[in-house]
C-alpha positions as CSV (number, residue, x, y, z in Angstrom):
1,X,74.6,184.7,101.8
2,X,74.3,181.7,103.3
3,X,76.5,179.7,105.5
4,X,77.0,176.5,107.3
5,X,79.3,175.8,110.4
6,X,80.5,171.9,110.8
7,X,82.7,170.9,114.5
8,X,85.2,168.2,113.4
9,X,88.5,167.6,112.9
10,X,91.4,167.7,109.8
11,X,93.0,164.6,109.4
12,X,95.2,163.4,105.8
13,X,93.8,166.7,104.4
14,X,90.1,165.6,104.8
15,X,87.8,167.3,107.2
16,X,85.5,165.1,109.6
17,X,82.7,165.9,110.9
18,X,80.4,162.7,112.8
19,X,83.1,160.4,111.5
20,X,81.8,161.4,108.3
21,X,84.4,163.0,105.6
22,X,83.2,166.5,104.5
23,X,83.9,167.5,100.9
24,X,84.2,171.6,100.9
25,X,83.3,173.0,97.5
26,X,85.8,174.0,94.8
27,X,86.0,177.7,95.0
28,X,83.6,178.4,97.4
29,X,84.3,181.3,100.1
30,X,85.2,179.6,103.7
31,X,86.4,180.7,106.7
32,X,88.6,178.0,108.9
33,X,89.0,178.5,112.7
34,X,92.0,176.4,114.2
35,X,91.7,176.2,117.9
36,X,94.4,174.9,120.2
37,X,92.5,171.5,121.4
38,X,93.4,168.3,120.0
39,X,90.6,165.6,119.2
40,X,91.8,162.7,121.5
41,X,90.1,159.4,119.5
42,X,89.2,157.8,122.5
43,X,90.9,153.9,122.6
44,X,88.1,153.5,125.7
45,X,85.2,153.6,123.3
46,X,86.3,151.6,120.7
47,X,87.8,148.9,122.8
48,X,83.8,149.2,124.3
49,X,82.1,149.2,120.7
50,X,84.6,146.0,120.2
51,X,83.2,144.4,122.8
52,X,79.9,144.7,122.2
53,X,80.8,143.6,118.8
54,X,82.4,140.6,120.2
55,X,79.5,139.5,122.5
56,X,76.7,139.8,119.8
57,X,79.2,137.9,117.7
58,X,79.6,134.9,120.1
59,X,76.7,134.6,121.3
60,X,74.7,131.4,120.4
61,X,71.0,132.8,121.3
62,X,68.2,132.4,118.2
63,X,66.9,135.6,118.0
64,X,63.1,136.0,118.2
65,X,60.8,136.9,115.4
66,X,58.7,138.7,117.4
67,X,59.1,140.5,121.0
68,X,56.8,141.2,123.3
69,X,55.1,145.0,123.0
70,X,55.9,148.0,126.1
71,X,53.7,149.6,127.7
72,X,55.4,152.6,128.7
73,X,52.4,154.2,130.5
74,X,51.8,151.8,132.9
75,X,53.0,151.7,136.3
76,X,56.4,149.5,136.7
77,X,56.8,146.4,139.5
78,X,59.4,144.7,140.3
């Protein structure tokens, strides 16, 4: 037997998992654990994604078509 364990959340009778609806097959053997801890959405992030969002969108910068390569192994100066 095998079996696979998802964290999410129900919400309208689908299950998330990653922000990503998971289907759960027609007759298939499941076990469901229901813990007392409500997923909070959290108004902080998406106001932040938003943001971001907003910025990229309103910015007036041409974008580069190249950018200059990083050395990661050598040592950093201010």
């Amino acid at each position: 037997m095998q079996a696979q364990a998802y964290e999410g959340y129900f919400e309208n009778g689908s299950f998330f998992t990653a922000g990503k609806a998971i289907k759960i097959p027609e007759k298939k053997k499941v076990y469901i654990t229901i813990l007392d801890e409500a997923i909070q959405e959290s108004d902080e992030k998406a106001n932040t994604l938003k943001e971001i969002f907003d910025s990229i969108n309103a910015c007036d910068e041409e974008i580069p078509d190249t950018f200059p390569r990083v050395n990661f192994n050598r040592e950093f100066k201010l």
